[in-house]
C-alpha positions in Angstrom: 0.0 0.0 0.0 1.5 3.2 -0.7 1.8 5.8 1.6 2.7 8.3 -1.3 0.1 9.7 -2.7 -1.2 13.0 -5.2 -4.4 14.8 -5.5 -6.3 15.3 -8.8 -4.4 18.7 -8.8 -1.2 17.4 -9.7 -2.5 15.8 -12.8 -4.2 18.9 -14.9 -2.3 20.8 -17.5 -0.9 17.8 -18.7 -1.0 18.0 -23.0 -0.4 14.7 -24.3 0.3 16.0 -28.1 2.7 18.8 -26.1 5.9 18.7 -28.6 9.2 18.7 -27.0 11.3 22.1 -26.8 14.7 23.1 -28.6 15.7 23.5 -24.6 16.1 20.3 -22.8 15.5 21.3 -19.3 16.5 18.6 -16.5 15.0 19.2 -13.2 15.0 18.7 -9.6 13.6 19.2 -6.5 13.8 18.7 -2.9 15.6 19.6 0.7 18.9 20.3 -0.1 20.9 17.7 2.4 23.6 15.3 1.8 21.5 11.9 1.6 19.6 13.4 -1.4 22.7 13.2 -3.4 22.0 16.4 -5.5 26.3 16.4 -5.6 25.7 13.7 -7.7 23.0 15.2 -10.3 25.7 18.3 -10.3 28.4 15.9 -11.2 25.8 13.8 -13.9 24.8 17.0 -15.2 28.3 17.8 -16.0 29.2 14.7 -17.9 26.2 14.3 -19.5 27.0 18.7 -21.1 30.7 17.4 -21.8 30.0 13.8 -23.6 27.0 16.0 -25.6 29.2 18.9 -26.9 26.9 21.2 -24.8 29.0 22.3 -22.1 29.5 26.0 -21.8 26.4 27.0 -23.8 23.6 28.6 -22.7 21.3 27.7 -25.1 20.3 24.2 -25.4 20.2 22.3 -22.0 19.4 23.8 -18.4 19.0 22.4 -15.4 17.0 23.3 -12.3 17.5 22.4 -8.8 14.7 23.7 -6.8 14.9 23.3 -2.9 16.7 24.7 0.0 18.8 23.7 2.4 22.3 23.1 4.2 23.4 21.8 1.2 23.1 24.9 -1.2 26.4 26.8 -0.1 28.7 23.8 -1.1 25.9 22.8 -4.2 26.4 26.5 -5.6 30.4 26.1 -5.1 30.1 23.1 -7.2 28.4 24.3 -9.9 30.7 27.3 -10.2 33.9 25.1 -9.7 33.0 23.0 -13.2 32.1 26.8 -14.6 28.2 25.9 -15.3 26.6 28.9 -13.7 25.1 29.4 -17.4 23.1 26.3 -17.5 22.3 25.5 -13.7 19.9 27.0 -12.1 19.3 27.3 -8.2 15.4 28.2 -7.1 14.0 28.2 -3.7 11.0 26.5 -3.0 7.8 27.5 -4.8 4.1 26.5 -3.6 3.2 22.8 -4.3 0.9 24.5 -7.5 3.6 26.4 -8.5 5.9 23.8 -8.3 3.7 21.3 -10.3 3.5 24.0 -13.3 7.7 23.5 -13.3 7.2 20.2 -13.4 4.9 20.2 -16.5 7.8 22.7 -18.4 10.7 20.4 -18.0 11.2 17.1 -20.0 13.6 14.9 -17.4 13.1 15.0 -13.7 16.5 13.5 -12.4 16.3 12.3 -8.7 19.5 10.7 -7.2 18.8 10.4 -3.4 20.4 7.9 -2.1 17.9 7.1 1.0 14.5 8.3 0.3 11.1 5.7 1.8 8.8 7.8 0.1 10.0 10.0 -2.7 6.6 12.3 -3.4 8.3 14.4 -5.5 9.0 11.3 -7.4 5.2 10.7 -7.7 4.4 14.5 -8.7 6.4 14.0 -11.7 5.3 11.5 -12.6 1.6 12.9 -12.5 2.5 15.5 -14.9 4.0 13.2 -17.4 7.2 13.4 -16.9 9.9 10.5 -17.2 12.1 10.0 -14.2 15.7 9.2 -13.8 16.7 7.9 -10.2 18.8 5.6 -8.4 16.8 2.1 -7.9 16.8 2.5 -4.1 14.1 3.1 -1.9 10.7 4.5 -2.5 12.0 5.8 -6.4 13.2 2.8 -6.8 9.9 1.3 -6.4 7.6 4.5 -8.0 9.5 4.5 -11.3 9.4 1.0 -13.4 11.1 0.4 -17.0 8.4 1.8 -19.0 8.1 5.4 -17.4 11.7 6.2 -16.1 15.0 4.7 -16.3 16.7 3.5 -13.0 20.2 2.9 -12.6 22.3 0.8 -9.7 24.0 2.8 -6.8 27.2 0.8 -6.6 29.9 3.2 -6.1 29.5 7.2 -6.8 31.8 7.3 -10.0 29.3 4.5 -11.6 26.0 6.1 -10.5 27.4 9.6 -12.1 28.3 7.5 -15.1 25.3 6.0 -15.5 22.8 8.9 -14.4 24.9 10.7 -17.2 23.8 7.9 -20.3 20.4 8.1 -19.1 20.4 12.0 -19.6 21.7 11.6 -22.6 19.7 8.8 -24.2 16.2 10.8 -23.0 18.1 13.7 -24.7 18.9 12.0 -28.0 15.2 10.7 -28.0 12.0 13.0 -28.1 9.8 10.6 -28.9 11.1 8.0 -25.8 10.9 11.2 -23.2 6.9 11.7 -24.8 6.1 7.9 -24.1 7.9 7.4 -21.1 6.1 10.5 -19.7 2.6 9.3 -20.8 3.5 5.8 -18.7 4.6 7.8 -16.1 1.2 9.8 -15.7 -0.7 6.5 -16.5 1.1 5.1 -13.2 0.7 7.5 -10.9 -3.3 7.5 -12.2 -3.3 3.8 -11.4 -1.5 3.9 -8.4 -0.7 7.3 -6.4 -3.8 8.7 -6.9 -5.8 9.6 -3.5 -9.0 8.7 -4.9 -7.6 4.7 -6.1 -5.6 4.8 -2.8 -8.4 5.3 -0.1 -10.3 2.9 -2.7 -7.7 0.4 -2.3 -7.6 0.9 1.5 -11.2 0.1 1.9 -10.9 -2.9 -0.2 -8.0 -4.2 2.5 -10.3 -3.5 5.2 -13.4 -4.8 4.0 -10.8 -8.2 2.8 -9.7 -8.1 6.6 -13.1 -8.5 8.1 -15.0 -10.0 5.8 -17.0 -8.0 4.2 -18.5 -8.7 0.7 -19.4 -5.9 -1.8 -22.8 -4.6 -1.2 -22.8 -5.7 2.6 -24.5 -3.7 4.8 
């Protein structure tokens, strides 16, 4: 049973026929601390602008990071230390609505926290039809599946950097994959995350507990 969940809210705007943009634009979200590995998008981010020929441009690829935190200080020095204050973009946090509209503008939400049970954020993403690229640990892990994200290993830092940087990459070679996967995505999160389907669900288990068949009084 999950205990992540999103309101009907967090699934209007969506435009399935929505063409992707000339910008690629990578987002993230989430309390900026040291278990949420956003060090590690930083340093993805950075291969993935090097391997693509995009690195220094300011046209092209951006990417967000929207939060706050202890973390933003040594984030910030990061970002300038590999000289991508043109494509990196620090925002503090915004109203859940707000924050949902991002969402629905960007065309990868990349996630690498390392221990995360519930992931919402995850889940909100997903709900506006957007594919996800995570580690395959914890809640994420769980939330995103083959067909509406890509999820790679956590076995040592320089191999989840590597690998967070091909899946970049092959969602920004592929329009049509980052349209489809999205589309899966929101279909998920329909299925599954919705409030509505989850306090369905949760009767179900309780009427399954005691007993009770459909139409009982």
């Amino acid at each position: 049973m999950p205990h992540s969940g999103v309101p009907s809210a967090a699934f209007e705007g969506f435009r399935p026929g929505a063409q992707p943009k000339e910008t690629y634009r990578i987002l993230t979200a989430g309390r900026l601390v040291r278990l949420k590995a956003f060090d590690l998008a930083i340093e993805a981010f950075k291969t993935f602008v090097a391997r693509t020929g995009l690195a220094g441009r300011s046209d092209g690829v951006e990417f967000s990071i929207v939060g706050d935190g202890p973390e933003l200080p040594r984030l910030r020095g990061l970002v300038c230390s590999y000289g991508l204050q043109e494509q990196v973009r620090f925002e503090t946090w915004k109203p859940q609505e707000e924050l949902w509209s991002t969402m629905r503008s960007c065309d990868v939400f990349l996630f690498p926290s390392l221990r995360d049970g519930g992931g919402l954020v995850v889940v909100e993403a997903m709900a506006a039809g957007k594919p996800v690229i995570c580690l395959d640990l914890g809640g994420p892990g769980l939330h995103v599946t083959k067909g509406c994200g890509i999820k790679v290993p956590a076995s040592s830092p320089e191999q989840a950097v590597r690998d967070l940087a091909e899946a970049l990459g092959q969602l920004y070679q592929d329009p049509e994959l980052r349209l489809r996967m999205g589309r899966a995505a929101r279909e998920r999160a329909a299925r599954l995350y919705h409030w509505d389907r989850l306090g369905e669900r949760m009767l179900e288990i309780y009427q399954d507990a005691l007993g009770i068949q459909q139409g009982d009084a």
